[in-house]
C-alpha positions in Angstrom: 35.7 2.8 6.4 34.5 1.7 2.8 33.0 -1.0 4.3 30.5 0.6 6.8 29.9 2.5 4.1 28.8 0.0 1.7 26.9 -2.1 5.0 25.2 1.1 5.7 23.9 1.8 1.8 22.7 -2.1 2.1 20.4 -1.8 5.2 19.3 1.3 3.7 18.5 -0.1 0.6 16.7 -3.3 2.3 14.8 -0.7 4.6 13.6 1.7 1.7 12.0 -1.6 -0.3 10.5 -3.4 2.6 8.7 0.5 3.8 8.1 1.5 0.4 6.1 -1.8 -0.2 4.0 -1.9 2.9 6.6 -3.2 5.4 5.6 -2.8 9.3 8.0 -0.5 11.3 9.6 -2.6 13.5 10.4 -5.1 11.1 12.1 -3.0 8.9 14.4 -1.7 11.7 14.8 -5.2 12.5 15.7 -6.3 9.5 18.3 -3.3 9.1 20.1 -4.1 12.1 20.4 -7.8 11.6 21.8 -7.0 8.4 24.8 -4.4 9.8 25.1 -6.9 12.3 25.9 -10.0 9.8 28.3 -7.9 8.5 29.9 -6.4 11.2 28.8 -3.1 11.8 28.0 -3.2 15.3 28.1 0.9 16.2 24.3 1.2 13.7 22.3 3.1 14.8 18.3 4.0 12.8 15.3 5.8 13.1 12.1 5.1 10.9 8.9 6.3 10.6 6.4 5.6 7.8 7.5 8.4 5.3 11.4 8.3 6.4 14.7 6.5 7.2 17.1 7.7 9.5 20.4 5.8 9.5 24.2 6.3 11.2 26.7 4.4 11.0 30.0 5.0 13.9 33.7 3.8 13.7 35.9 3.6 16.7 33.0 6.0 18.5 33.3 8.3 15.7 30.6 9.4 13.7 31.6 7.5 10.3 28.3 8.3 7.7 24.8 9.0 8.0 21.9 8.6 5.4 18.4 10.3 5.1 15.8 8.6 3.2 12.6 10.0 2.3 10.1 7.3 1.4 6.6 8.5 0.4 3.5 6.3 1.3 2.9 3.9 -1.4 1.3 0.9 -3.0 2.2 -2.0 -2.2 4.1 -5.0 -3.0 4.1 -7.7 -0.5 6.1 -10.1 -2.8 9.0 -8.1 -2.3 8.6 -7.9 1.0 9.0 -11.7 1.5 12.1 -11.4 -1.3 14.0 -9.0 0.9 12.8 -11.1 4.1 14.5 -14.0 2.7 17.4 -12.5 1.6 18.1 -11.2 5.2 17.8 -15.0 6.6 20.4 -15.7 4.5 22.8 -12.7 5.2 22.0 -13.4 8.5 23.1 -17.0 8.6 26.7 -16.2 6.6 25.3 -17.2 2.9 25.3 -14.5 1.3 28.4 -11.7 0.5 27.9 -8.1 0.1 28.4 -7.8 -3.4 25.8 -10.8 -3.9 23.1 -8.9 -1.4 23.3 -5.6 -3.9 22.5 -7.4 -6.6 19.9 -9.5 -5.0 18.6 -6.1 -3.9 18.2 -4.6 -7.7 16.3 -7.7 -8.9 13.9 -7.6 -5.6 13.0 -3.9 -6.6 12.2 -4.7 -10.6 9.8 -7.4 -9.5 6.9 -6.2 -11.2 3.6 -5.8 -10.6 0.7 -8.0 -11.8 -0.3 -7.5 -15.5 -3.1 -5.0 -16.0 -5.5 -7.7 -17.3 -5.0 -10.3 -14.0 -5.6 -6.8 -11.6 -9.0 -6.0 -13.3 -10.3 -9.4 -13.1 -9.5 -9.7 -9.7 -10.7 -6.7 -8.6 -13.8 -7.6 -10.3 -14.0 -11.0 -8.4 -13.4 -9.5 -5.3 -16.1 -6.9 -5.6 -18.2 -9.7 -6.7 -17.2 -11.5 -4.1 -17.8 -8.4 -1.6 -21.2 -7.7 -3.0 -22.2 -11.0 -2.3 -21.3 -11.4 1.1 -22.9 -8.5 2.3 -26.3 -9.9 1.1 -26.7 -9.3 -2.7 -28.1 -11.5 -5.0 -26.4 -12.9 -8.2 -26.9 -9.6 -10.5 -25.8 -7.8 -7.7 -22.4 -9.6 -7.5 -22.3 -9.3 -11.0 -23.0 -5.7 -11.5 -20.3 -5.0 -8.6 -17.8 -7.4 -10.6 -18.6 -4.9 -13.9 -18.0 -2.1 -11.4 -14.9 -2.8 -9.9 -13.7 -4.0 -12.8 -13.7 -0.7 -14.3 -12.9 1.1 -11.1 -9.5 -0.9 -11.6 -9.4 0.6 -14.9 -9.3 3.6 -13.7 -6.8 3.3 -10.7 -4.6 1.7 -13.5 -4.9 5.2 -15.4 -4.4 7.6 -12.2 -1.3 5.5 -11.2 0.1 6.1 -14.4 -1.1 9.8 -15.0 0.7 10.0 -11.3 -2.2 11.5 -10.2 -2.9 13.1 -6.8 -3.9 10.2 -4.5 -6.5 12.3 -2.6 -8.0 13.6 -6.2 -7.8 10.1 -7.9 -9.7 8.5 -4.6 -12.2 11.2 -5.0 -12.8 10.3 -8.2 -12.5 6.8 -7.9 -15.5 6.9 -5.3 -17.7 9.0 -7.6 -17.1 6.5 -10.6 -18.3 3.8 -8.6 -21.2 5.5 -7.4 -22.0 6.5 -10.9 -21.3 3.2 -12.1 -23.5 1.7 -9.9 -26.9 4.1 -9.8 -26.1 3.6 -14.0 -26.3 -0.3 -14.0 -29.3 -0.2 -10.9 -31.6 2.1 -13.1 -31.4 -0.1 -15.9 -32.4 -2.8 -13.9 -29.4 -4.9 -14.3 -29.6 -4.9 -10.2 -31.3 -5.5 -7.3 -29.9 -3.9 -4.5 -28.0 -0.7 -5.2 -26.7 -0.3 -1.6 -24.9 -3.4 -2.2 -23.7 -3.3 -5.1 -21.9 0.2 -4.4 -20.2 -0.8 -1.0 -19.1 -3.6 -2.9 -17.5 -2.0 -5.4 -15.9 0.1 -3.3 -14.0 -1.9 -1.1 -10.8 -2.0 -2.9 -10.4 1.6 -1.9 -11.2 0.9 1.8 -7.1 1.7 3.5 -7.9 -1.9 5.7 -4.2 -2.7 5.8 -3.0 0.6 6.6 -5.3 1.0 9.4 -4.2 -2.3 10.9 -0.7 -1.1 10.3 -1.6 1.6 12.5 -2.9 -0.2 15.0 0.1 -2.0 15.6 2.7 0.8 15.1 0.5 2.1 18.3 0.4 -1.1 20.1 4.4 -1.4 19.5 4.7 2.7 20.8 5.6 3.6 17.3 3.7 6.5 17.8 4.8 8.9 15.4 4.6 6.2 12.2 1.4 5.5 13.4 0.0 8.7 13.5 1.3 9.2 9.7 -0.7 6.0 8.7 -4.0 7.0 10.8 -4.0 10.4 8.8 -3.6 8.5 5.4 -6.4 6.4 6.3 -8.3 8.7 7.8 -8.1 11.0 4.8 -8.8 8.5 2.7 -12.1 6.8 3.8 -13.0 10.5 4.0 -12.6 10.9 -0.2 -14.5 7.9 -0.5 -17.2 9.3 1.7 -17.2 12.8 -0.6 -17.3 11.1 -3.4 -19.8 8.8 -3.0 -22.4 11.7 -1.5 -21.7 13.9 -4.1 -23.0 12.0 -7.0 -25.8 10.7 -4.6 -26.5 14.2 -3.4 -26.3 15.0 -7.2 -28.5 12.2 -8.7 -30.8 13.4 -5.8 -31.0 16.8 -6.7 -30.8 17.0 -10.4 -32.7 13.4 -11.5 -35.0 13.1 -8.5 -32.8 9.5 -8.2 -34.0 8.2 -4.9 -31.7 5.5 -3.3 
């Protein structure tokens, strides 16, 4: 009894890091039931969507223990996902015990984030980079790298404030924008269309609409209606935000872009 207990708790555990990190639906419940399978439990049963875990676990026909798991949607952390990938190869092949798996389990979820410093500057490139590609010049890139670099700053701040993730995107946009009609006017740019969709596309949800797509194309309906909404709602902060401080800069300073 004690141990389906304990197998159940451990599949939960390894579901709740791999969705809470960006984990795709099916391979979370995969990984769940290959893991009560290693160890035995063959009556699992579970039930995920994008914001929730649904797990049962039966003895002799007999309905044993069940767990609920709220999970809410999330950054996320791909370098735990391959951690608790790997460690589910190797309860699958027999080489690793229970107790072992648990611990393995804590140090997966403290693996921390990058440093601050290492996430502005690569947000920075990658606006750069961005700004670039879509036909800027130099001081365009460069201007977008000074842009996204402090729009990083700032998504460092509203994570930690545990801001509202609709307000800090709507903000987030408008800082951008404001960053980059600032920098354009003082003619450190060339192209002010570009250097603001540059900046902006570490907000763009790209990798939770694909995650959508496939929780569709795998008739995970439900998980991918979730993660359609979320991205849905949140290209349409970054279009508010953006329009207001155009619309304002418009209005107010006669600013035409």
């Amino acid at each position: 009894m004690n141990d389906s207990r304990r197998i159940l708790e451990l599949a939960i555990k390894a579901g709740e890091i791999l969705l809470y990190n960006g984990g795709e639906i099916f391979r979370v419940q995969e990984t769940m039931l290959r893991i009560a399978k290693a160890y035995g439990a063959e009556d699992f049963h579970v039930y995920i969507v994008s914001t929730g875990i649904f797990a049962t676990a039966l003895v002799d026909g007999r309905l044993h223990s069940t767990t609920l798991v709220q999970i809410p949607l999330s950054a996320m952390h791909l370098g735990r996902v391959i951690a608790v990938n790997s460690l589910s190869r190797d309860i699958a092949c027999g080489r690793c015990e229970i107790d072992e798996a648990f611990r393995r389990l804590e140090t997966i979820e403290a693996i921390p984030f990058y440093p601050p410093w290492m996430r502005v500057l690569v947000t920075g490139l990658g606006c750069a980079g961005f700004g670039f590609i879509l036909g800027g010049d130099f001081f365009d890139s460069v201007i977008s790298f000074l842009s996204g670099a402090i729009l990083s700053c700032f998504l460092i701040y509203a994570d930690r404030r545990k801001l509202s993730k609709i307000i800090a995107n709507l903000m987030a946009s408008a800082l951008v924008t404001l960053c980059g009609l600032t920098f354009f006017h003082l003619g450190l740019g060339n192209h002010i269309d570009k250097i603001i969709i540059g900046s902006l596309m570490p907000l763009v949800p790209g990798v939770a609409l694909t995650t959508s797509i496939r929780d569709f194309l795998n008739t995970d309906y439900l998980s991918g209606m979730i993660r359609l909404i979320d991205t849905l709602l949140v290209a349409s902060c970054i279009a508010i935000g953006v329009g207001a401080v155009l619309g304002a800069a418009s209005l107010f300073l006669g600013v035409v872009v």
